[in-house]
N, CA, C and O of each residue as an XYZ file, in Angstrom:
592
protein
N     -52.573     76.278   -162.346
C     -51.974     77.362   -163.089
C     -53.018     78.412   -163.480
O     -53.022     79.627   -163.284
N     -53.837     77.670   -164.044
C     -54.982     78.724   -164.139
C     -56.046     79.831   -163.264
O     -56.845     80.736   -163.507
N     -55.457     79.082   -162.079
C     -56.401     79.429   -160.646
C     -55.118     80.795   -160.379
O     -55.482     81.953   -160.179
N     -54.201     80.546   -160.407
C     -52.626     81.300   -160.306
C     -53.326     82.447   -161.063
O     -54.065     83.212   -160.443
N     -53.118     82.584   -162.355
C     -53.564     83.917   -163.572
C     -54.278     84.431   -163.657
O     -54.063     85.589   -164.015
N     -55.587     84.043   -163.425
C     -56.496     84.611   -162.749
C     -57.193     85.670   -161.392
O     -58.097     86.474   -161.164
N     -55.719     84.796   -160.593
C     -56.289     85.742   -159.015
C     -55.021     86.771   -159.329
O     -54.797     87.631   -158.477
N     -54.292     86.727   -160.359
C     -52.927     87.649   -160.734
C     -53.569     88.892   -161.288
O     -53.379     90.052   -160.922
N     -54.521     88.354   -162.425
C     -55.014     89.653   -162.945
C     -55.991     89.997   -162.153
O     -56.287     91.173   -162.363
N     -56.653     89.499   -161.307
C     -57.932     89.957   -160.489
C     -57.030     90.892   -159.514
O     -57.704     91.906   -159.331
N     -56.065     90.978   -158.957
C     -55.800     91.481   -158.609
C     -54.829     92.907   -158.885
O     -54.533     93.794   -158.085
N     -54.461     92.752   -160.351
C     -54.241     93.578   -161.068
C     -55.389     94.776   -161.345
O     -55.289     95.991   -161.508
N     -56.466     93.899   -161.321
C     -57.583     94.953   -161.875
C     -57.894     95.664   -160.482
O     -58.287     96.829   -160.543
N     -57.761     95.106   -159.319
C     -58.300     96.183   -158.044
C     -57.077     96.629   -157.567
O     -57.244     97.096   -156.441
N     -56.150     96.678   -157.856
C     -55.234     97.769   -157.543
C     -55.299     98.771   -158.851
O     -54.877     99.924   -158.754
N     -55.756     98.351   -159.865
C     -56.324     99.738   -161.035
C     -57.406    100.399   -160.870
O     -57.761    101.386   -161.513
N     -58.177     99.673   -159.670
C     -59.627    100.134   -159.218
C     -59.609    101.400   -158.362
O     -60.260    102.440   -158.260
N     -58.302    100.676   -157.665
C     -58.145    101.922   -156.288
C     -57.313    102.772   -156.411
O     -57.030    103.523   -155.478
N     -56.666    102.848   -157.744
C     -55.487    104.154   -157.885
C     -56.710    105.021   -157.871
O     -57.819    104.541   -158.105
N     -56.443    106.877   -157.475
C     -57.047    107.818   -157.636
C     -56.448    108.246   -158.854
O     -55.365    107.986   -159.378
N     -57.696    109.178   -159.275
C     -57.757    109.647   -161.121
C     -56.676    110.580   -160.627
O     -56.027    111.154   -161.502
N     -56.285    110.898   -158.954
C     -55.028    112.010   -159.059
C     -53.673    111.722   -159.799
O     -53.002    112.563   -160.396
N     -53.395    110.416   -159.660
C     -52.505    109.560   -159.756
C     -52.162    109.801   -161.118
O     -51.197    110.457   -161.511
N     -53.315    109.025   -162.049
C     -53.299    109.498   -163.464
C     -52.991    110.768   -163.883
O     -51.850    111.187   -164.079
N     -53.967    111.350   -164.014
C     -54.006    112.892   -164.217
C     -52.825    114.247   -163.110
O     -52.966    115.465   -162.992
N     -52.310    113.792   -162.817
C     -51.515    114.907   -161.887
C     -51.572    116.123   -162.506
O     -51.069    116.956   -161.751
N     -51.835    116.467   -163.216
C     -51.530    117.775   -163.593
C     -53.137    118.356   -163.916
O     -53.217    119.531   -164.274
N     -54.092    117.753   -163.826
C     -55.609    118.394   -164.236
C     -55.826    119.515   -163.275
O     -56.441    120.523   -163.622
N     -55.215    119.327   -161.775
C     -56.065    119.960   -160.784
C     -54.520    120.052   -159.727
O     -53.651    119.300   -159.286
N     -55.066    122.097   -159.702
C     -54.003    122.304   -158.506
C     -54.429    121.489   -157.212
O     -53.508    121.064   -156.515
N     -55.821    121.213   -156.799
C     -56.171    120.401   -155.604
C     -56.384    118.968   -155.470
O     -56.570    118.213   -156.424
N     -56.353    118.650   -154.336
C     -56.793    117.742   -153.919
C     -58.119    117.236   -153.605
O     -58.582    117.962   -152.725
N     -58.963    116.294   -153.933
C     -60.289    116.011   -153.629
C     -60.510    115.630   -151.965
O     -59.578    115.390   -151.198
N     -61.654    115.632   -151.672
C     -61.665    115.359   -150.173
C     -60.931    113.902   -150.246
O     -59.931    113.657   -149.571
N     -61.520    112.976   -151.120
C     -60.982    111.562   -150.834
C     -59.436    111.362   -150.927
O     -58.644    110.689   -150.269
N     -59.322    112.113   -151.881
C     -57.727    111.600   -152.024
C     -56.854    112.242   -150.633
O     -55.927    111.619   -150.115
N     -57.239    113.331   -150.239
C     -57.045    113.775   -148.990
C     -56.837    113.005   -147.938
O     -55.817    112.915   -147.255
N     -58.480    112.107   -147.771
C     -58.741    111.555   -147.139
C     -57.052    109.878   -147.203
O     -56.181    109.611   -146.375
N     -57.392    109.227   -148.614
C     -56.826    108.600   -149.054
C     -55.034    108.591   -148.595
O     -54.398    107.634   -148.152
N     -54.630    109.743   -148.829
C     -53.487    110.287   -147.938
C     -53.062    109.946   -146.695
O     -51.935    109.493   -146.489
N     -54.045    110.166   -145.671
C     -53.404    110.079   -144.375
C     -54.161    111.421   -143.732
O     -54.216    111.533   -142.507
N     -54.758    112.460   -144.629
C     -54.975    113.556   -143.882
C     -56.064    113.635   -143.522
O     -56.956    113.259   -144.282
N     -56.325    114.069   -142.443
C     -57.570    114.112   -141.506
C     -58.971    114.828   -142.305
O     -58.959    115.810   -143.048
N     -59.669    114.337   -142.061
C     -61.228    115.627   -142.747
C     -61.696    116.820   -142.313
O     -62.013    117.827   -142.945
N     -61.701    116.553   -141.020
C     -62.506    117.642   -139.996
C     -61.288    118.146   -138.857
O     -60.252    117.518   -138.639
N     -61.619    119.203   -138.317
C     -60.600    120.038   -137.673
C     -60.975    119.382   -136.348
O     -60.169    119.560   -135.435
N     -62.021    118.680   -136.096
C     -61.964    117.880   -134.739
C     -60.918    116.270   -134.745
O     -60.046    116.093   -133.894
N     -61.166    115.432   -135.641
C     -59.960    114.608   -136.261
C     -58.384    115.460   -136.171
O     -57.679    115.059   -135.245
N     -57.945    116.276   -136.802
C     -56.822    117.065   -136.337
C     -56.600    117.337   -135.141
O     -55.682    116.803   -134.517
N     -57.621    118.444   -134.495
C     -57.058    118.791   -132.782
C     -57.108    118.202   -131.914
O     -56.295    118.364   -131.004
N     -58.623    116.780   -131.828
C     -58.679    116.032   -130.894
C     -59.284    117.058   -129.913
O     -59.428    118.275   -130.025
N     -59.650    116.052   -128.745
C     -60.001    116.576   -127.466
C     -58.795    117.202   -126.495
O     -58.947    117.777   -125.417
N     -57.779    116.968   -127.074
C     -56.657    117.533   -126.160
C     -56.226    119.371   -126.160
O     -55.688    120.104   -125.330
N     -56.752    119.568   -127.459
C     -56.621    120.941   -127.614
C     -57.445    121.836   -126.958
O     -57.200    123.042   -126.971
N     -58.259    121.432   -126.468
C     -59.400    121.944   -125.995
C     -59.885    122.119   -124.172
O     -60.242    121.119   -123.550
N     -59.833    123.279   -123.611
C     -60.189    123.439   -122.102
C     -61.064    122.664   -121.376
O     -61.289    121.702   -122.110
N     -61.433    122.585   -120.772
C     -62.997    121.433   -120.073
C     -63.805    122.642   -119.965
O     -63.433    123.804   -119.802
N     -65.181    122.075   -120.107
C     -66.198    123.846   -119.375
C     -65.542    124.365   -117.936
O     -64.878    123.507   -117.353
N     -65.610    125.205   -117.520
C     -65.840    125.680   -116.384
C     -63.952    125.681   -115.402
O     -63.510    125.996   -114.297
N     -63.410    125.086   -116.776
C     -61.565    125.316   -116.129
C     -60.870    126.316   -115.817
O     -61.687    127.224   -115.968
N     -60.138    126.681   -115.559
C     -59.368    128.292   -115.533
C     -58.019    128.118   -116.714
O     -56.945    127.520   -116.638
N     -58.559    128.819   -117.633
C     -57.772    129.599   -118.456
C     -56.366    129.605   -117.953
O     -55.620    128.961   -118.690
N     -55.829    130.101   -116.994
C     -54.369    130.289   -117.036
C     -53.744    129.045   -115.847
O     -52.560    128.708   -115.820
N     -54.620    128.585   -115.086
C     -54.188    127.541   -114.040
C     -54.086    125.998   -114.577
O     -53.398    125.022   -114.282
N     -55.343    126.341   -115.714
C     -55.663    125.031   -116.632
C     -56.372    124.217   -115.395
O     -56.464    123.056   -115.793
N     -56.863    124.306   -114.195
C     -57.635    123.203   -113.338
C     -58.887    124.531   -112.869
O     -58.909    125.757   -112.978
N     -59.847    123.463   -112.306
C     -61.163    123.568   -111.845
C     -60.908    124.655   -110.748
O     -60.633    124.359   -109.586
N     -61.027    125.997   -111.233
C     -61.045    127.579   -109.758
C     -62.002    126.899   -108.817
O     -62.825    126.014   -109.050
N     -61.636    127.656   -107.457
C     -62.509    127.617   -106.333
C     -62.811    129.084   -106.195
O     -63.672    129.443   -105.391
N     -62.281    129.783   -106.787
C     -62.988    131.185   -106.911
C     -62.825    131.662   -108.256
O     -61.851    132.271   -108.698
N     -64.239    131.212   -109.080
C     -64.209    132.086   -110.504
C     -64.631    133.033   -110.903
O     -65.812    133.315   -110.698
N     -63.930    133.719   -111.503
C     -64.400    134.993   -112.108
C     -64.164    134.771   -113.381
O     -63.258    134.168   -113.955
N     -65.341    135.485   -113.847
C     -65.868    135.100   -115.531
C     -65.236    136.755   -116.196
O     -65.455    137.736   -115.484
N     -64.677    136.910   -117.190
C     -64.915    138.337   -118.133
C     -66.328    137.833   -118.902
O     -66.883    136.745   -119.056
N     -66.657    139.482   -119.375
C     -67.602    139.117   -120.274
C     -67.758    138.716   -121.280
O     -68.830    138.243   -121.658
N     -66.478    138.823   -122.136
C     -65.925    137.325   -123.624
C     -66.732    135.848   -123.377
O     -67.264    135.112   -124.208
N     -66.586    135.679   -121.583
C     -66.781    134.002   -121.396
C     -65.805    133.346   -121.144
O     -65.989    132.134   -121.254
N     -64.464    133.770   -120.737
C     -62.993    133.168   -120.696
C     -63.490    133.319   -119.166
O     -63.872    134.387   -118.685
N     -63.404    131.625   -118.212
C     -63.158    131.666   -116.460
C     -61.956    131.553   -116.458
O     -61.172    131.029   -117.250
N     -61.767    132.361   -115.004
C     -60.239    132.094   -114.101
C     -60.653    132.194   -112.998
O     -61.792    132.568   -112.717
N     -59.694    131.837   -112.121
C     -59.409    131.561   -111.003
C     -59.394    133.166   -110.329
O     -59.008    133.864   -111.266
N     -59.595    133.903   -109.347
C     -59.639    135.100   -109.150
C     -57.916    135.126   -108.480
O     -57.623    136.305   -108.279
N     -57.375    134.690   -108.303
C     -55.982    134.586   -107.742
C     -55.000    134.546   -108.647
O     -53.977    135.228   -108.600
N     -55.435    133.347   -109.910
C     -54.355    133.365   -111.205
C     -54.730    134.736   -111.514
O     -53.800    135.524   -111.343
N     -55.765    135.226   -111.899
C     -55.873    136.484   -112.598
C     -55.053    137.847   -112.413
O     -54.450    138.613   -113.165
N     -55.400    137.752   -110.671
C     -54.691    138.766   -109.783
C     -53.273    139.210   -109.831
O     -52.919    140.389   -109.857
N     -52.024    137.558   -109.845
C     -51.475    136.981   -110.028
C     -50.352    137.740   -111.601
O     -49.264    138.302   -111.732
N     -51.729    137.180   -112.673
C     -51.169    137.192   -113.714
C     -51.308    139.352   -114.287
O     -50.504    139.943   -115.008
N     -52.418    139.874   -113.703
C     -52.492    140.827   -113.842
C     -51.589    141.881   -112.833
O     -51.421    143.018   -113.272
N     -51.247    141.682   -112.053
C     -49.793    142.366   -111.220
C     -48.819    141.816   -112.117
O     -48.263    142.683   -112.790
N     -48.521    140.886   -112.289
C     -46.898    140.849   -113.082
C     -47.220    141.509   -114.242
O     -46.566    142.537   -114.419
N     -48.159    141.189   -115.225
C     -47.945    142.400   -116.511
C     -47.893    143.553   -116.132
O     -47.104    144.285   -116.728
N     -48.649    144.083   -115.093
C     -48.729    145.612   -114.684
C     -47.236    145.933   -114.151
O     -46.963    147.132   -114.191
N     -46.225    145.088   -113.662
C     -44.915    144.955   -113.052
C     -43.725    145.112   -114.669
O     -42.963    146.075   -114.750
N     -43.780    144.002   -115.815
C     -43.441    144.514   -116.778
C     -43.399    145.401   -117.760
O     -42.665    145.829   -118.652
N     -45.001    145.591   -117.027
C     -45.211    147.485   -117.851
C     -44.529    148.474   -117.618
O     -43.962    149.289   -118.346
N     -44.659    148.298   -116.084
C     -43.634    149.579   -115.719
C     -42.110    149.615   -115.824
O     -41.417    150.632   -115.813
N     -41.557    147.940   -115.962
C     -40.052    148.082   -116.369
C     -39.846    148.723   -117.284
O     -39.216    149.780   -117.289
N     -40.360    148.166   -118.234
C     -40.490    148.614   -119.931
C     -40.545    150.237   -119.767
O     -39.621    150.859   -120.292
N     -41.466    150.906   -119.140
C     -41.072    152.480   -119.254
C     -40.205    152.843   -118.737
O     -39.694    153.889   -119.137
N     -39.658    152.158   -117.637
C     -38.405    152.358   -116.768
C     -37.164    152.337   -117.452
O     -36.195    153.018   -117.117
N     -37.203    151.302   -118.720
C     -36.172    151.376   -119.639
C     -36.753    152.455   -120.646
O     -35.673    152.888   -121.048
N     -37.299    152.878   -121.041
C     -37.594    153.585   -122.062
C     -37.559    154.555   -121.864
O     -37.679    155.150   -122.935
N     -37.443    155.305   -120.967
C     -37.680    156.798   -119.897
C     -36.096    156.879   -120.428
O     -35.747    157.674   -121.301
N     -34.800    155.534   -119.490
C     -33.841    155.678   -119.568
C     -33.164    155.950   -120.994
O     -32.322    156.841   -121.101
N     -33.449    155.367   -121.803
C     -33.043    155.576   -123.319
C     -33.087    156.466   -123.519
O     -32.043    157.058   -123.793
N     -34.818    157.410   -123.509
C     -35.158    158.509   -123.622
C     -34.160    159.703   -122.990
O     -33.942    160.746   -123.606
N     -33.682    159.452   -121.890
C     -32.717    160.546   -121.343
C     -31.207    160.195   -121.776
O     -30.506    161.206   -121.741
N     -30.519    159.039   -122.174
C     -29.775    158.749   -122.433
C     -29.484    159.294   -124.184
O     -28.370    159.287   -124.708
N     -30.591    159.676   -124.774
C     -30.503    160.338   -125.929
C     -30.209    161.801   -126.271
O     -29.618    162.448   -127.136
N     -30.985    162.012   -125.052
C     -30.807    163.542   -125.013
C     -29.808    163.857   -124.535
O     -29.225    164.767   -125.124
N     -29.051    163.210   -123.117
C     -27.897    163.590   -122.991
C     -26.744    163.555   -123.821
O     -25.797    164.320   -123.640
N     -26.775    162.813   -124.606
C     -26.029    162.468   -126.125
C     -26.036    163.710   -127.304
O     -25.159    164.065   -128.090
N     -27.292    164.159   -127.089
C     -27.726    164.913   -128.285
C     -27.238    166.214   -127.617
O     -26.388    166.807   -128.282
N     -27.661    166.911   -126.200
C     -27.045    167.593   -125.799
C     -25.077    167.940   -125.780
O     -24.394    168.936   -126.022
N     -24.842    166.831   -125.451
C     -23.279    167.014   -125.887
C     -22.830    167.269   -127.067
O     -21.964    168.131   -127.221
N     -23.220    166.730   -127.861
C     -23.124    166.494   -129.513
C     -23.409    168.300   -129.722
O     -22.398    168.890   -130.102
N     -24.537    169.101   -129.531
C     -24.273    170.303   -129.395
C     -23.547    171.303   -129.233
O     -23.216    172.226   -129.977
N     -23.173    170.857   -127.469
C     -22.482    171.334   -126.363
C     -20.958    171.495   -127.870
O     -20.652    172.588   -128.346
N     -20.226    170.031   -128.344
C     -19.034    170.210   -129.446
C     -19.343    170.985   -130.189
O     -18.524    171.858   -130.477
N     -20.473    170.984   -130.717
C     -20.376    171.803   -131.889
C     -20.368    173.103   -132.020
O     -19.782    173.751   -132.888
N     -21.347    173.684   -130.724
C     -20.907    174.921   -130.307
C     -19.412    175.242   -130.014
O     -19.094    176.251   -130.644
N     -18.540    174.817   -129.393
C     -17.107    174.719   -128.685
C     -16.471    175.140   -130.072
O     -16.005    176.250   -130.330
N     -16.545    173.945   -130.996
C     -15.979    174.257   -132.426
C     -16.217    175.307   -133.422
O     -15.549    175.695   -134.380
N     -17.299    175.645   -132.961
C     -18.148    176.672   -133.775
C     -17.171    177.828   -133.490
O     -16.452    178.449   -134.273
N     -17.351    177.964   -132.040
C     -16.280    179.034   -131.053
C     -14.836    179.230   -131.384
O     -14.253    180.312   -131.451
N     -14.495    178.417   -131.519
C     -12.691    177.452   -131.664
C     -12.487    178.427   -133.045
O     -11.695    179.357   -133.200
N     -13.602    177.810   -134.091
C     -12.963    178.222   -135.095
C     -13.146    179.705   -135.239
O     -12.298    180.058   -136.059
N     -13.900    180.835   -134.808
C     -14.074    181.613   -135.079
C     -12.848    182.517   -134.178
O     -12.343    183.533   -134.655
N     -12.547    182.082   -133.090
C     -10.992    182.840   -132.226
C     -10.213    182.313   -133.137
O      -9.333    183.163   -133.271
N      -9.885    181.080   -134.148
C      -9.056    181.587   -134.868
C      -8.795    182.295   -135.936
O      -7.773    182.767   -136.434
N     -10.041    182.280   -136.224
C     -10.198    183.118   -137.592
C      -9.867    184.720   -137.303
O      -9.673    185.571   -138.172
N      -9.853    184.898   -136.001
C     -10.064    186.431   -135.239
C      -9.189    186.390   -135.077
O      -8.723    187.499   -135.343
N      -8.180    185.509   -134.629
C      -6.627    185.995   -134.598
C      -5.736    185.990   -135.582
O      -4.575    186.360   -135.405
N      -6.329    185.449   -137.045
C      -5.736    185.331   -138.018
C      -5.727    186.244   -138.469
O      -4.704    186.596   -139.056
N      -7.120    187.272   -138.409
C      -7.356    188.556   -139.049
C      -6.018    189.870   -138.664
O      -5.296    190.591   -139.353
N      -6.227    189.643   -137.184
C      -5.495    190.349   -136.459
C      -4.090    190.260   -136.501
O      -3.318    191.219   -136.471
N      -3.717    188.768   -136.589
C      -1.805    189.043   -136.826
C      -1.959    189.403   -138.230
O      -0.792    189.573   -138.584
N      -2.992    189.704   -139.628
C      -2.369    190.443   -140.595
C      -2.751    191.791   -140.729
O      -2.193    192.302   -141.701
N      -3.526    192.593   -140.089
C      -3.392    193.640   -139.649
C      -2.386    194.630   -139.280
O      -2.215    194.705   -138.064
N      -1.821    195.250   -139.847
C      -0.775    196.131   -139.461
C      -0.642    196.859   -138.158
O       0.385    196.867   -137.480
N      -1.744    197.461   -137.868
C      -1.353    198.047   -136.640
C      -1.130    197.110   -135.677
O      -0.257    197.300   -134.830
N      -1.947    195.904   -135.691
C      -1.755    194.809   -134.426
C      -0.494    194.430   -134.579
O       0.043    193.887   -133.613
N       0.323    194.638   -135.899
C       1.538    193.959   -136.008
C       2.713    194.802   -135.008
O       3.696    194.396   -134.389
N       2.048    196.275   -135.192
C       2.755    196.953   -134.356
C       2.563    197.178   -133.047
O       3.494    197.788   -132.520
N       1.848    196.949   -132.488
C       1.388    197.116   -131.346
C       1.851    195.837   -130.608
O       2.288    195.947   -129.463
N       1.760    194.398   -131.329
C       2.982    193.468   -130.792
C       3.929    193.503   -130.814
O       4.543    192.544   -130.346
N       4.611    194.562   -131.337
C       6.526    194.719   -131.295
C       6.441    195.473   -130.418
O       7.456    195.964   -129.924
C-alpha cells in the first residue's frame, strides 16, 4: 500500500514538473516561448517545417522540375532548360497578345456605344427642336393663314 502512494504522488509531482508556466499563467504573455512551441507539436526551424521536399536540387530546371540537357542560366541564378523557357516564353508572349486582342475589342466596343449614345442624343436634340418650331408656327397668325 505504501509502495502504491508513493509512486501516486511521485507521479503527481512530475506531471506538476512538466506542466508549462503557460498553462498556469495564460494570461501573462500574448506569446508563446520557444519550448512551449516546441512542447506543442510546432516545429522550430523553417527547415523542420519545409523539409527537403520544398526545395529544387542544384542544377534542376525551374519549370521542367528535372536535370536540362540544355541550360540556360538568367542572371538572378534561376536554370532552365532552353526549350521549357522557349516554350514557356512564346505562350506568355501568345496570352499577351490575346489579352490586347480583347482589350482593343472592348476598347472599340465602347466607343461604338458612346458614339450611338450621341448619334440619340443629337436626333432628340433635333426632334425636339422641329417641334418646338412647329409649335411656334401653328400659333402664329399668319402661318394660320397661309394654312387655310
Amino acid at each position: 500500500q505504501d509502495l502504491g502512494a508513493i509512486q501516486s504522488t511521485l507521479l503527481l509531482q512530475l506531471q506538476r514538473a512538466a506542466m508549462s508556466r503557460h498553462s498556469k499563467h495564460s494570461n501573462d504573455r500574448s506569446f508563446f516561448s520557444y519550448k512551449e512551441r516546441k512542447d506543442a507539436g510546432f516545429a522550430g526551424t523553417r527547415k523542420d517545417v519545409l523539409g527537403t521536399d520544398c526545395f529544387l536540387p542544384f542544377g534542376y530546371c525551374a519549370l521542367s522540375l528535372k536535370a536540362p540537357k540544355d541550360p540556360v542560366a538568367t542572371p538572378d541564378g534561376y536554370i532552365y532548360e532552353r526549350e521549357c523557357i522557349l516554350e514557356s516564353l512564346l505562350r506568355q508572349k501568345l496570352e499577351k497578345q490575346a489579352e490586347a486582342k480583347k482589350y482593343e475589342e472592348q476598347e472599340l466596343r465602347k466607343a461604338r456605344q458612346a458614339r450611338s449614345e450621341q448619334q440619340a442624343q443629337e436626333l432628340k436634340e433635333l426632334e425636339d427642336f422641329r417641334r418646338a418650331d412647329q409649335g411656334l408656327l401653328a400659333q402664329d397668325e399668319r402661318h394660320k393663314r397661309a394654312l387655310d
